[in-house]
C-alpha positions in Angstrom: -28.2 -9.0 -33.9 -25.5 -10.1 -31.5 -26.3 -9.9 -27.7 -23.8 -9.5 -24.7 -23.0 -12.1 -23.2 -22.0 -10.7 -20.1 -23.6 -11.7 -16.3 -23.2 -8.1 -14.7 -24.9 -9.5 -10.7 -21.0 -10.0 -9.9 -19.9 -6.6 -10.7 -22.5 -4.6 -9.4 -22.1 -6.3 -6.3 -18.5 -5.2 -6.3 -19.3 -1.9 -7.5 -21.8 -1.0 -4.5 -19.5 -2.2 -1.9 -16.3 0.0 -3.9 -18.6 2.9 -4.2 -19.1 2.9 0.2 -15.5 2.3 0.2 -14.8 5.0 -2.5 -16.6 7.8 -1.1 -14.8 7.1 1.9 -11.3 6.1 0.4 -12.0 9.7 -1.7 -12.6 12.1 1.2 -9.5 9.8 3.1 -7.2 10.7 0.2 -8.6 13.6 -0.5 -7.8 15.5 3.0 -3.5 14.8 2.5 -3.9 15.4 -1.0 -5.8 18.8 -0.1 -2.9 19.6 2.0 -0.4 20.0 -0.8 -0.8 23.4 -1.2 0.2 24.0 2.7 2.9 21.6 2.9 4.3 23.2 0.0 4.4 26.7 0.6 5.5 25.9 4.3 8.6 23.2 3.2 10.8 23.9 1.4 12.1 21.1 -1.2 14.8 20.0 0.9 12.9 20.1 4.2 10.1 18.1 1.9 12.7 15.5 0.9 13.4 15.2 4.5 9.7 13.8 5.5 9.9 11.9 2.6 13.0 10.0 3.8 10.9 10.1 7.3 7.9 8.7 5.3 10.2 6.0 3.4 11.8 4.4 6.8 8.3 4.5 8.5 6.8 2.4 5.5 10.0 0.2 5.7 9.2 -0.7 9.0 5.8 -1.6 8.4 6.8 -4.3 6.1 8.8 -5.9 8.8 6.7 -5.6 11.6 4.0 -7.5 10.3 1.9 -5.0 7.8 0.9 -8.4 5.9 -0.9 -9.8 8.9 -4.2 -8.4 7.9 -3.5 -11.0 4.5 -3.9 -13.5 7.1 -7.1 -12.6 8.6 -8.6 -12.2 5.5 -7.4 -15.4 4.3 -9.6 -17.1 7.2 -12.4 -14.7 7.6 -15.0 -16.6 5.5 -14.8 -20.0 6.3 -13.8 -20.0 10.3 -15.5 -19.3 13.4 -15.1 -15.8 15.1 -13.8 -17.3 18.2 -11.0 -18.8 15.7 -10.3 -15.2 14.3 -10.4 -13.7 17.2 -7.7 -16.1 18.7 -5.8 -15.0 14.8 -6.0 -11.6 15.6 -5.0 -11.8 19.2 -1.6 -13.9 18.4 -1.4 -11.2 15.3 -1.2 -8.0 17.7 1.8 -10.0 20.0 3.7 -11.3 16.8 3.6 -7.4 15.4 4.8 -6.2 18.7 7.7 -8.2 19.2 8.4 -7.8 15.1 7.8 -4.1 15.9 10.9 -4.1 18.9 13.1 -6.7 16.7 13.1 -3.4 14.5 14.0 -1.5 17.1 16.9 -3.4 17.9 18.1 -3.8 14.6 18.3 0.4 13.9 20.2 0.7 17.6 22.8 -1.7 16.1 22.8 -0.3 12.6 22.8 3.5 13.2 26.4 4.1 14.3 27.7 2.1 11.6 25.1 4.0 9.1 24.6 7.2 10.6 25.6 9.2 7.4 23.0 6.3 5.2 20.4 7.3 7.2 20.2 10.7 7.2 17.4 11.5 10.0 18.6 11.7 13.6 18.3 8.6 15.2 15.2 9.8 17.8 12.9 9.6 15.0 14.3 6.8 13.5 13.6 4.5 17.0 9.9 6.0 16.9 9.2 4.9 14.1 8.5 0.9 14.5 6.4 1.7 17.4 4.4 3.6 14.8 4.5 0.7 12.6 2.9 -1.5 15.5 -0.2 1.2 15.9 -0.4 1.2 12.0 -0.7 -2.4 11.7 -2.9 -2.7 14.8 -5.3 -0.1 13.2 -4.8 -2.0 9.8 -6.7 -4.8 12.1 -9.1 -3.5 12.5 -10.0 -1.9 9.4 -9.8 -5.7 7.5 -12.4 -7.2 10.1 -14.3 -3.6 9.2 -14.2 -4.5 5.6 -14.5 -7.8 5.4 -17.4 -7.8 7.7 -19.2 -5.5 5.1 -19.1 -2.4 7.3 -18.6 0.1 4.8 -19.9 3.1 7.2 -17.8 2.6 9.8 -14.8 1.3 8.3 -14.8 4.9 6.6 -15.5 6.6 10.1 -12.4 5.4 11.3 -10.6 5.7 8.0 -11.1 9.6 8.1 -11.0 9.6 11.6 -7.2 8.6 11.3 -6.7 11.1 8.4 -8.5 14.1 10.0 -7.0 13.7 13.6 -3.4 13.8 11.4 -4.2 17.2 9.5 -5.4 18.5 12.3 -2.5 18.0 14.3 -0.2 18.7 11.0 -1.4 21.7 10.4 -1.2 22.6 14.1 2.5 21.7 14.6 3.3 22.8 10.9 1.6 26.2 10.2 0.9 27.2 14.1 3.9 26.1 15.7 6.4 25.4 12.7 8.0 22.8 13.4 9.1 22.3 9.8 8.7 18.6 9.0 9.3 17.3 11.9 5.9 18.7 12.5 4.4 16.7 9.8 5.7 13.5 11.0 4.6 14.2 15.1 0.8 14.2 13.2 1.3 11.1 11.5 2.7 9.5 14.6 0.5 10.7 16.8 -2.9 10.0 14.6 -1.9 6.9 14.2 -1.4 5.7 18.0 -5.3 7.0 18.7 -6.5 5.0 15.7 -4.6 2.2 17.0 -6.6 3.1 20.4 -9.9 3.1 18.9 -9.4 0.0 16.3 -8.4 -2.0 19.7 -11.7 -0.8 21.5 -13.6 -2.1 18.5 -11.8 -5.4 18.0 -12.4 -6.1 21.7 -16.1 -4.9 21.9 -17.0 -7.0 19.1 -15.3 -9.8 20.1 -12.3 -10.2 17.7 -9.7 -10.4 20.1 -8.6 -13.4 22.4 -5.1 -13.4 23.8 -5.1 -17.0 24.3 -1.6 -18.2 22.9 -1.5 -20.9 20.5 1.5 -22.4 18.9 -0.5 -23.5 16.2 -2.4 -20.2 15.3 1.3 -18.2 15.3 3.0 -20.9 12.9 -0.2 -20.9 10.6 0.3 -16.6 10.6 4.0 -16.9 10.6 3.6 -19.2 7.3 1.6 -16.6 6.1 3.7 -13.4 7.4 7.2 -14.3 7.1 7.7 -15.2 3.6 5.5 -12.3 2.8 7.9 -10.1 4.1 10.0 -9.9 1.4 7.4 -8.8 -0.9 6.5 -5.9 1.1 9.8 -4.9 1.6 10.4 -4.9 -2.2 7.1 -3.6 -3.0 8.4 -0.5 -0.7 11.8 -1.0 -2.3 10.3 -0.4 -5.4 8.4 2.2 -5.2 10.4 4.5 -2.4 14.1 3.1 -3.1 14.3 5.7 -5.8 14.1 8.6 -2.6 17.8 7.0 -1.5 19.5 7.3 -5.5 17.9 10.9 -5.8 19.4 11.8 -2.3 22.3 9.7 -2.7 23.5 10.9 -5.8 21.8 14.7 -6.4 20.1 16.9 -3.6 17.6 16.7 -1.5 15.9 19.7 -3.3 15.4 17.2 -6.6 14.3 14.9 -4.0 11.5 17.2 -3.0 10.1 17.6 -6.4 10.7 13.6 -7.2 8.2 12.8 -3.8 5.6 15.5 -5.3 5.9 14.0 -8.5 5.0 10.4 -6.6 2.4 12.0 -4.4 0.6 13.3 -7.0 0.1 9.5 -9.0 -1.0 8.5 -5.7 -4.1 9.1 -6.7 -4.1 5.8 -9.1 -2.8 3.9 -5.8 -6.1 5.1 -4.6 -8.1 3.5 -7.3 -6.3 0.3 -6.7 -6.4 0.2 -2.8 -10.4 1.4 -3.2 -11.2 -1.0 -6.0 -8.9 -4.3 -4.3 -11.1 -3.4 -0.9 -14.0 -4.7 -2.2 -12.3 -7.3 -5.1 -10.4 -8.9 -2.5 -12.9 -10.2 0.1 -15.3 -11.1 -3.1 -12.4 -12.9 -4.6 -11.8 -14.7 -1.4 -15.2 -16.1 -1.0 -15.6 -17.4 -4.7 -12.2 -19.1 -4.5 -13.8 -21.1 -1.0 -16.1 -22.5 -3.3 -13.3 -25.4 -4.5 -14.6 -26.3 -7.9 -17.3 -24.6 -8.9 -15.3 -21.2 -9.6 -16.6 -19.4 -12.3 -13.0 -18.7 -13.9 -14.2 -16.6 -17.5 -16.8 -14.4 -15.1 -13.6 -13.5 -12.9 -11.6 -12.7 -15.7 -13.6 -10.6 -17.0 -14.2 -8.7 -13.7 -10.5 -8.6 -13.5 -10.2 -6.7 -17.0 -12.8 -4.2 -15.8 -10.7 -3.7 -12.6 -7.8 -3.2 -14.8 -9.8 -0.9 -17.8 -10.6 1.4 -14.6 -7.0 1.5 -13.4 -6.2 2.4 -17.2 -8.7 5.1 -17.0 -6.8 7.0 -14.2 -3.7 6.6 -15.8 -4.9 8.4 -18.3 -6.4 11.3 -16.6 -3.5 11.9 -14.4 -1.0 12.2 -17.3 -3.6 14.5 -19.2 -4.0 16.4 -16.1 -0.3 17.0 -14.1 0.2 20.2 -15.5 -2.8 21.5 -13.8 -2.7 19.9 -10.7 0.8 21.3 -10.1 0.1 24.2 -10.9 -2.9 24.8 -8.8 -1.5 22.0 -5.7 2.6 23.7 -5.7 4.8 26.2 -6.2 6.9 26.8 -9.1 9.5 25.3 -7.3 7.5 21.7 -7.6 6.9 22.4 -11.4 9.8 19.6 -12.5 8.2 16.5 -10.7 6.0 16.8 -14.0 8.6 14.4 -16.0 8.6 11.7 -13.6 4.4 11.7 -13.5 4.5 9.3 -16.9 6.5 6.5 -15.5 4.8 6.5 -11.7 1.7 5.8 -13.4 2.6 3.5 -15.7 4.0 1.3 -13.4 1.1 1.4 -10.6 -0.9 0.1 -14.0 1.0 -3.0 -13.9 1.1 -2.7 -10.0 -2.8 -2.8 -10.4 -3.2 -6.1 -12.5 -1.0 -7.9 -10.3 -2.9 -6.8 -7.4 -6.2 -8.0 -8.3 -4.2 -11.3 -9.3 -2.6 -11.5 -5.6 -5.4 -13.0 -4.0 -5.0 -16.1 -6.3 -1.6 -17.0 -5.1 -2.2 -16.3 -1.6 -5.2 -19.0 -1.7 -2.5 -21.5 -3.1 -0.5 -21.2 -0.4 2.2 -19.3 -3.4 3.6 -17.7 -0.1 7.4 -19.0 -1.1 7.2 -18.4 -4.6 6.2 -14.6 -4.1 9.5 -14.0 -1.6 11.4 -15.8 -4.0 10.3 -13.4 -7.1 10.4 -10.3 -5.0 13.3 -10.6 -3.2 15.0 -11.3 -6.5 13.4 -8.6 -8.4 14.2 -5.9 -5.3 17.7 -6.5 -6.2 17.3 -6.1 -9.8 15.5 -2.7 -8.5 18.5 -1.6 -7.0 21.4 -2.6 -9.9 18.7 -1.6 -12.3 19.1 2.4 -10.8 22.6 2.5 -10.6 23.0 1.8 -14.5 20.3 3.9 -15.6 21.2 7.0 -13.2 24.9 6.4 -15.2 22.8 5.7 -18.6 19.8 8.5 -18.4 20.7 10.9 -14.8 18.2 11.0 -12.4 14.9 10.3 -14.7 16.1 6.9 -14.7 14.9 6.3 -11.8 11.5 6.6 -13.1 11.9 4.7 -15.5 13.4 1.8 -13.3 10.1 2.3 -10.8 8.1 1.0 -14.7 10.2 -1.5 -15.7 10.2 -3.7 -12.3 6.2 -3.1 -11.5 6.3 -4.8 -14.8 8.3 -7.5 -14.4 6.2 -8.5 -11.0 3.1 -8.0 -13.2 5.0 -10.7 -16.1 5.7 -13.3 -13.1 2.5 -13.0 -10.7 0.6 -13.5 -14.1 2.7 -16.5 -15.2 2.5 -18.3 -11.9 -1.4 -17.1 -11.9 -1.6 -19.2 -14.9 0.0 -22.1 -13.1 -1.7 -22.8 -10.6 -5.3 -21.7 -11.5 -5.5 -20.8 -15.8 -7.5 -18.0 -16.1 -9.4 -17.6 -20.4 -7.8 -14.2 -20.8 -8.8 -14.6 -24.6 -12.3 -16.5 -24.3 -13.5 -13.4 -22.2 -12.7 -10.9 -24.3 -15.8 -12.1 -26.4 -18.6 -10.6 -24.7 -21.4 -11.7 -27.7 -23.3 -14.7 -28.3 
C-alpha cells in the first residue's frame, strides 16, 4: 500500500501563523466589505466611480512614495541586528517622506496641463501623497509586527485602522452626507492615526533610529527604486481599467465595474493573508544558503496556490448571491466582469508566493524591466480589445497580463533557483 510521502511540520507551521493572521485579515476585510450595502444605497454609481478614481490615484501614489519599503525590511529582518533595522526603518520613514512631497510636486505641475485626465478636483488630489506617507509608515510597522511573530497585535492595529475608517465613513457618509467625499475624509483620516500609533510602537520597541547613513539609504534605494515600477504596474494593472471605463463610457459603468473588482477582493485577501505568513517563512529558509529544501517548498507553494484556486471557485459560484444581498439592482451588471478579476488574481497569487525568490537574488532590475514593459502592453492591450469586445475587454485584459507576469516571474524563478514542479507532484513512496 503506497504511503504519503509528504513532511507536513512546514505547513502547519505556516498554517498556525495564517490562521492569527486570517482571523484578523477576515474581520479587517470583512468591516469594508460589510459596508457595501451602505455605500451602495447611499452612492450612486457615478458618485461610486468617483471614489474609485479617488481610490485609484491614492494607491498610485503609494507605489511611488515608497509602498515597497517594507520589502526591504523584511529582506533584512532575520539575519541583522535590531539596532541595524532600526537605523533601516528610520532612513525608510525620511526616504518615504521626501518620495511622498516629490509626488506632490509632480501633481502641482501636471494638473493644469491634465485637469480634464484627472477628473477629481485638485485639493484631494494634493492630499493624497501625504496619505500615502501615513500608509506606508503604518505599513512599517505592521511588517516588524509580522515578522516579529506578533500575530495579536499586528491584528489590533490592523482593525484598529479599519474600524477608526468605518466609523468615521459612516459618520461623514450616512450622518453628514458628504457623498464620497465622505468616504475618502475616513480613509484619510484613519490612516494618519494609524500612522500615529505604528510610529509610537516602532519607537517604544526600539525600531527606529534617525541616524543618517549613506549606506543604509543606497542599500533601500537599491531595493525601492527599481521596485517602483512594479508597483506602479501592478496598480496599473489592476485599477488602469477605472481610466478606459471612464474614459470611453460613464462613470455609472464605472461604478458597477469597481463593485465588480471589490467583490473578488476577497481572493486578494486570501493571497495577502496566506503571503503574510509564506513570506517571512520563505525568507528565513532561503538564509539558510545551501541547505534549502527546494521539493518541500514546492510543494508548499502548490498548496498556497490549490487554496487560492479554491476561492476562485467559490466566488464565481457565489457572485450572484453576494450582489444580490451586498447591492442594489443598479450593481447587478459588475457580475460579467467577476470571472476574469478572479482569474487573474489566481495567476497574481502564484507569482506572489514566487516574489520572495527573486527579491533574495537581488532580481530587483529584472522585475522593473518585465513590469514596466508589461504595464505598457496593459495599456495598448485595452485600447484594442475595448475596439475588439466594448468595455468587457477590459476584463479580459486585467487576465491576460496577471498572466503573463505569472509566465515570466516563473521563468526567471527557474533561473536563478530551479524549483521540481513535477517531482513534487508525487506525494507516495
Amino acid at each position: 500500500m503506497p504511503k504519503f510521502n509528504v513532511d507536513l511540520r512546514g505547513l502547519l507551521y505556516i498554517g498556525n501563523l495564517t490562521g492569527g493572521y486570517f482571523i484578523t485579515t477576515i474581520l479587517n476585510n470583512a468591516l469594508p466589505f460589510l459596508f457595501l450595502p451602505i455605500l451602495t444605497r447611499y452612492l450612486s454609481p457615478a458618485e461610486y466611480g468617483s471614489l474609485a478614481l479617488f481610490t485609484l490615484y491614492l494607491a498610485l501614489s503609494n507605489t511611488l512614495s515608497g509602498s515597497s519599503i517594507p520589502v526591504v525590511i523584511s529582506k533584512y529582518f532575520y539575519n541583522s541586528e535590531k539596532e541595524y533595522i532600526a537605523k533601516i526603518i528610520g532612513n525608510s520613514i525620511l526616504i518615504s517622506a521626501i518620495l511622498s512631497l516629490t509626488t506632490m510636486l509632480l501633481i502641482l505641475i501636471a494638473y493644469p496641463f491634465l485637469k480634464n485626465f484627472f477628473d477629481i478636483p485638485i485639493f484631494w488630489l494634493l492630499v493624497i501623497p501625504p496619505t500615502s506617507f501615513a500608509f506606508i509608515l503604518f505599513s512599517m510597522g505592521l511588517t516588524v509586527m509580522r515578522n516579529s511573530k506578533k500575530v495579536l497585535t499586528f491584528g489590533t492595529h490592523q482593525i484598529g485602522n479599519t474600524t477608526i475608517n468605518l466609523i468615521l465613513s459612516i459618520l461623514f457618509v450616512v450622518i453628514l452626507l458628504w457623498s464620497w467625499q465622505g468616504r475618502a475624509w475616513g480613509i484619510i483620516l484613519s490612516f494618519f492615526i494609524s500612522a500615529i500609533g505604528s510610529f509610537y510602537y516602532l519607537r517604544k520597541n526600539a525600531y527606529i533610529s534617525f541616524e543618517i547613513s549613506k549606506k543604509i539609504i543606497n542599500i533601500i534605494l537599491r531595493v525601492v527604486i527599481p521596485l517602483i515600477p512594479n508597483s506602479f504596474q501592478t496598480v496599473i494593472i489592476s485599477l488602469v481599467g477605472y481610466f478606459f471605463i471612464e474614459h470611453y463610457y460613464t462613470k455609472e459603468l464605472l461604478g458597477v465595474y469597481s463593485i465588480g473588482f471589490q467583490i473578488t477582493i476577497m481572493i486578494k485577501l486570501l493571497i495577502d493573508t496566506l503571503s503574510m505568513s509564506w513570506g517571512p517563512y520563505l525568507y528565513e529558509q532561503l538564509s539558510n544558503g545551501k541547505s534549502i529544501n527546494k521539493l518541500y517548498l514546492t510543494r508548499l507553494i502548490y498548496v498556497l496556490v490549490g487554496i487560492v484556486f479554491s476561492g476562485v471557485l467559490f466566488i464565481n459560484l457565489s457572485s450572484g448571491i453576494i450582489l444580490k444581498i451586498m447591492t442594489t439592482p443598479d450593481y447587478y451588471g459588475a457580475r460579467e466582469f467577476i470571472p476574469w478579476f478572479s482569474l487573474g488574481l489566481l495567476f497574481q497569487g502564484f507569482y506572489v508566493f514566487l516574489f520572495p525568490i527573486l527579491i533574495n537574488h537581488e532580481k530587483q532590475k529584472y522585475i522593473s524591466i518585465v513590469t514596466f514593459g508589461n504595464m505598457l502592453i496593459t495599456i495598448a492591450l485595452n485600447i484594442w480589445f475595448i475596439k475588439l469586445f466594448g468595455y468587457i475587454g477590459i476584463s479580459y485584459v486585467f487576465c491576460i497580463t496577471y498572466f503573463i507576469m505569472f509566465i515570466a516571474f516563473f521563468w526567471q524563478t527557474q533561473k536563478v533557483m530551479p524549483m521540481p514542479w513535477f517531482k513534487a507532484l508525487k506525494i507516495w513512496k
